[in-house]
C-alpha positions, 0 to 999 in steps of 0.5 A: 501501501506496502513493501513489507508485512506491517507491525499491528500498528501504523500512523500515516502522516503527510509531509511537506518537501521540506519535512522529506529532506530533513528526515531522509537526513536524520534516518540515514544517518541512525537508521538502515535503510532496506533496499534503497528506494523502489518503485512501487504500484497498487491497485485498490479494490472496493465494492459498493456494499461498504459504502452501504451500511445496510447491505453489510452483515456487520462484520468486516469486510476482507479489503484486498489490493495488489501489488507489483515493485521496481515497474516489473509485473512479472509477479505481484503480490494480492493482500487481503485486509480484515482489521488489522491482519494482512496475508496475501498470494502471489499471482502472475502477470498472465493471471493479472491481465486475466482478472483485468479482463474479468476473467475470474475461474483462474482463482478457484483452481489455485486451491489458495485460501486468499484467491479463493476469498478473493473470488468470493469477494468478486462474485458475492459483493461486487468487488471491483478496481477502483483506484490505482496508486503509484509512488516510490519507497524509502524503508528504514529499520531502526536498530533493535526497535520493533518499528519501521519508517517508511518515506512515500514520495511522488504519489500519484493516482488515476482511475485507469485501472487497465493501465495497471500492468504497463509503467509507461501508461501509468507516467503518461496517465499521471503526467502532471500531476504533483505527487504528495508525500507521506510518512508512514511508521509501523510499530509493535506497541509503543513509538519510543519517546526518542522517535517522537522528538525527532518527529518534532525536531525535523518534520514540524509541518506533518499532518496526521492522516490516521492510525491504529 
């Protein structure tokens, strides 16, 4: 999940309502919040070689997503993932609809080193949409510290990848379902001894998903 390029390092954490409320406060109030809340949808790709070992050649594999913000697909943003580096292009919604579509040559006249790793990741290793998130983002800066918090609440997901494009289909694909909530904190080095005990003091109830 991403609206901004990630410091090398993040942990994940999920959180209850009551751990949301508490912190929204608390960040509100020491922190600037970057552009208020948005939208944001995410189509994950996989391939069956990861789940393979023995079809791997050792090395990792580029994982890549794409995403578009605020429900308008005009321009989406493709990632790519080795390790802890991400880069991404920019693709159009007509480009999008064509990849849905399985139409994939578009990407080798783009001349783009993401696209065209992209393909070759299509062609190669099978990649396919597997999974569609959608949630909305609060981002916080905190003053001069090389870190970020990110709020994720009412995240929702479904397998009905061809829906990515259409906000309205996405509500009713998700309709019902209870979406979770997640804390997510990108950092350059350290998490500074002050953000620990906040954490400690108004989100008791978090679980650590992960971190690098």
């Amino acid at each position: 999940m991403t609206t901004k390029h990630p410091y090398p390092h993040q942990l994940k954490y999920r959180i209850t309502q009551t751990d949301y409320a508490a912190l929204r406060a608390r960040l509100s109030e020491a922190a600037l919040e970057e552009g208020g809340a948005r939208s944001v949808h995410t189509l994950l790709f996989d391939s069956y070689r990861s789940r393979t070992p023995a079809l791997t050649d050792g090395g990792p594999d580029p994982r890549f997503s794409i995403h578009y913000f605020d429900d308008d697909p005009t321009y989406l943003l493709l990632e790519r993932h080795v390790d802890l580096h991400s880069d991404g292009a920019m693709v159009t919604e007509a480009e999008c609809r064509a990849l849905l579509a399985g139409e994939t040559d578009w990407l080798l006249d783009q001349h783009n080193p993401v696209l065209l790793d992209f393909h070759s990741s299509l062609t190669e290793r099978m990649l396919l949409p597997r999974v569609l998130l959608s949630y909305q983002r609060e981002l916080y800066s905190l003053g001069d510290l090389d870190l970020w918090v990110a709020l994720d609440t009412d995240i929702r997901t479904t397998l009905q990848h061809m829906d990515f494009l259409d906000p309205d289909l996405l509500a009713r694909d998700t309709a019902g379902l209870t979406g979770q909530m997640l804390m997510e904190i990108s950092y350059s080095s350290v998490i500074p001894d002050g953000i620990l005990c906040l954490l400690e003091e108004v989100a008791p109830r978090r679980k650590l998903l992960g971190g690098v």
